[in-house]
Backbone as JSON, one array per atom type, in Angstrom:
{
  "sequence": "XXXXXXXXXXXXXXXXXXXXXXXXXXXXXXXXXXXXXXXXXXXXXXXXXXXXXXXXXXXXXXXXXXXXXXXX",
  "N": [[130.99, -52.5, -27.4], [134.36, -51.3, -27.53], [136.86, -53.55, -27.87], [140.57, -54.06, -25.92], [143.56, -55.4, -26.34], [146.03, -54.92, -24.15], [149.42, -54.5, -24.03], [152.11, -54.36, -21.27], [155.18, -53.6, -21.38], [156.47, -52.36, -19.77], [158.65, -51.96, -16.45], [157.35, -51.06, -14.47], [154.13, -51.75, -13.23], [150.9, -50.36, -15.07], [148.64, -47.88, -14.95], [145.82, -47.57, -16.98], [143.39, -45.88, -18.29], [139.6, -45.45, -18.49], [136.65, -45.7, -19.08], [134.94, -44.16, -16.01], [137.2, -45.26, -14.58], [140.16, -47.18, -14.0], [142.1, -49.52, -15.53], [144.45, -51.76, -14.41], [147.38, -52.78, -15.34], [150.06, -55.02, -14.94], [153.04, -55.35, -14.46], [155.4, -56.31, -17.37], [153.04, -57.85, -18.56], [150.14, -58.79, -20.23], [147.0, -57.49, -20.94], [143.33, -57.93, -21.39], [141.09, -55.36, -22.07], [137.92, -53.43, -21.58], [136.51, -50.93, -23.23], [133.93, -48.35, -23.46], [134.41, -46.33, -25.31], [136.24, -45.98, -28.4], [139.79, -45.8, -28.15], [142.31, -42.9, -28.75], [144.01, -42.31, -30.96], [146.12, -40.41, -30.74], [145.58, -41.14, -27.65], [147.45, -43.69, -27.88], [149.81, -43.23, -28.64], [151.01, -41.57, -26.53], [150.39, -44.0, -24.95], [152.12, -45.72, -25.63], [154.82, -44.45, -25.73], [155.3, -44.78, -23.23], [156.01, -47.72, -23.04], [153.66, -49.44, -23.04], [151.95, -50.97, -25.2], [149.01, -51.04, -26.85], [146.23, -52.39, -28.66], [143.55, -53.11, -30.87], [141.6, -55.56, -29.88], [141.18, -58.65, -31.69], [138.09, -60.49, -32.55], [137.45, -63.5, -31.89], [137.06, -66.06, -33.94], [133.6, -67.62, -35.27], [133.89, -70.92, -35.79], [132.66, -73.41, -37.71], [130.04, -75.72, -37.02], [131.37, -79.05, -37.65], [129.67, -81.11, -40.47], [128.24, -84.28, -40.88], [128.97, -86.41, -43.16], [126.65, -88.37, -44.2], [126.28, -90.66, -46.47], [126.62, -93.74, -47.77]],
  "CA": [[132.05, -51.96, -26.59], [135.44, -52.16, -27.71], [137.95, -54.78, -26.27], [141.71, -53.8, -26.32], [145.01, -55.84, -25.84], [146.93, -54.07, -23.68], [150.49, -55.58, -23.4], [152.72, -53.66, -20.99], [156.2, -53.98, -21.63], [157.43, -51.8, -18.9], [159.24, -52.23, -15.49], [156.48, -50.8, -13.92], [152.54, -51.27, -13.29], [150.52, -48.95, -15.88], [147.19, -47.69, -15.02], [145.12, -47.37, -18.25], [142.38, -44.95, -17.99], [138.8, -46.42, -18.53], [135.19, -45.05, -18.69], [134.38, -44.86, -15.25], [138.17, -45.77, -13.46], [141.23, -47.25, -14.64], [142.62, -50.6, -15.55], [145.67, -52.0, -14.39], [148.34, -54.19, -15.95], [150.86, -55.62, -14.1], [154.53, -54.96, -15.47], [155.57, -57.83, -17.9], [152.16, -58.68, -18.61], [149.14, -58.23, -20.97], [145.98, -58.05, -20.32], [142.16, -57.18, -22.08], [140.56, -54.34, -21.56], [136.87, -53.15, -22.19], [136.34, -48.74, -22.86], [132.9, -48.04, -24.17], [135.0, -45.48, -25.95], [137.64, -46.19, -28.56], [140.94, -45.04, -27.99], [142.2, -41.94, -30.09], [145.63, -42.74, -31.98], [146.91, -39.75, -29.42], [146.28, -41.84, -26.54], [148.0, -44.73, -28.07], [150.93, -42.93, -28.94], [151.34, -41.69, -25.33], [151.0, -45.07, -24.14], [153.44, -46.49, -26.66], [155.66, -44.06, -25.11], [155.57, -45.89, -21.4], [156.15, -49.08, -23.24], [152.31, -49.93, -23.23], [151.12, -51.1, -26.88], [147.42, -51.06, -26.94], [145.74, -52.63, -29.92], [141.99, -53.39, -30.27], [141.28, -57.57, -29.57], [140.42, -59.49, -32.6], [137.28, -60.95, -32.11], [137.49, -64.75, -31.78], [136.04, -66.42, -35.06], [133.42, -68.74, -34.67], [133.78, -72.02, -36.53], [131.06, -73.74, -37.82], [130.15, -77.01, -36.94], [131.8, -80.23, -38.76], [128.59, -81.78, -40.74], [128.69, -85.35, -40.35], [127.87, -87.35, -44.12], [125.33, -89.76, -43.84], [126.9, -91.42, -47.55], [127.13, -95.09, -47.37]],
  "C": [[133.37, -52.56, -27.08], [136.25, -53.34, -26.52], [139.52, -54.23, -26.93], [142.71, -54.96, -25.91], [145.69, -55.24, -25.21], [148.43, -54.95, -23.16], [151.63, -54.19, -22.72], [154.32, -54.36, -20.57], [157.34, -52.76, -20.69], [157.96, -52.25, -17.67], [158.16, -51.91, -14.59], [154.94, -51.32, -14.32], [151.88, -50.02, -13.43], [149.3, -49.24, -15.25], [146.41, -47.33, -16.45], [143.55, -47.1, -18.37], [141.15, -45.21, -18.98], [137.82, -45.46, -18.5], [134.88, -45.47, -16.71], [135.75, -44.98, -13.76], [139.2, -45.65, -14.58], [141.0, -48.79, -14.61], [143.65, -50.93, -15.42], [146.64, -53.09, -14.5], [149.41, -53.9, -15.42], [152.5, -55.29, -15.41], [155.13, -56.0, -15.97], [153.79, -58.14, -18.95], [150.78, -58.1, -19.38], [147.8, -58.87, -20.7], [144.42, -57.08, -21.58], [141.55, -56.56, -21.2], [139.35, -53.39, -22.42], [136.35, -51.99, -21.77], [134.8, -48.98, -23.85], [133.55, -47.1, -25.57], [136.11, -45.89, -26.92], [138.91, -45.39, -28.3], [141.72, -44.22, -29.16], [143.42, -42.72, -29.97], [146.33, -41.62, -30.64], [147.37, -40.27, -28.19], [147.34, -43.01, -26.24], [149.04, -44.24, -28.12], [151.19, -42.63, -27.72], [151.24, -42.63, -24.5], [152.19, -45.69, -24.56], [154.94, -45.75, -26.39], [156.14, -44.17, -23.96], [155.68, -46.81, -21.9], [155.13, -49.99, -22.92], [151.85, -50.03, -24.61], [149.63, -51.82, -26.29], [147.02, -51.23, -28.29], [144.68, -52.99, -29.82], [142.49, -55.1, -31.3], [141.04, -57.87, -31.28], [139.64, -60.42, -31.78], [138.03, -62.81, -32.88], [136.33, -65.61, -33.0], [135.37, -67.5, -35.1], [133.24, -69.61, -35.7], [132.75, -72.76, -36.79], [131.36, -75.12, -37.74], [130.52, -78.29, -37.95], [130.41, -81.06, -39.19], [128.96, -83.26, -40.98], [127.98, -86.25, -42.19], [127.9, -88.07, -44.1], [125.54, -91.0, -45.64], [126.87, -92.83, -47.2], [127.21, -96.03, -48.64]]
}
């Protein structure tokens, strides 16, 4: 399932239409947001026109543990 960024950069609280419902971000304020569905480039452009940029999350990369040498 994707994950999106949604940062809304308007004066208002956007609803952002969801499998299922909506999601809603607060005006100022960005928030993630998880659509089974990705979002077409259409819908992005009509959010990007309310001053909603929607971009899909980068996943969080996981680091691998520090190995500890045993050298002496």
């Amino acid at each position: 399932m994707p994950t999106y960024k949604v940062e809304n950069n308007s004066a208002r609280d956007k609803a952002i239409k969801v499998y299922g419902g909506s999601e809603v971000v607060k005006a100022g304020q960005s928030a993630s947001v998880e659509n089974p569905q990705e979002f077409s480039n259409e819908q992005i452009k009509d959010y990007a026109a309310l001053s909603v940029v929607i971009a899909l999350a980068e996943k969080p990369k996981m680091s691998k543990p520090e190995s500890k040498s045993t050298k002496e």
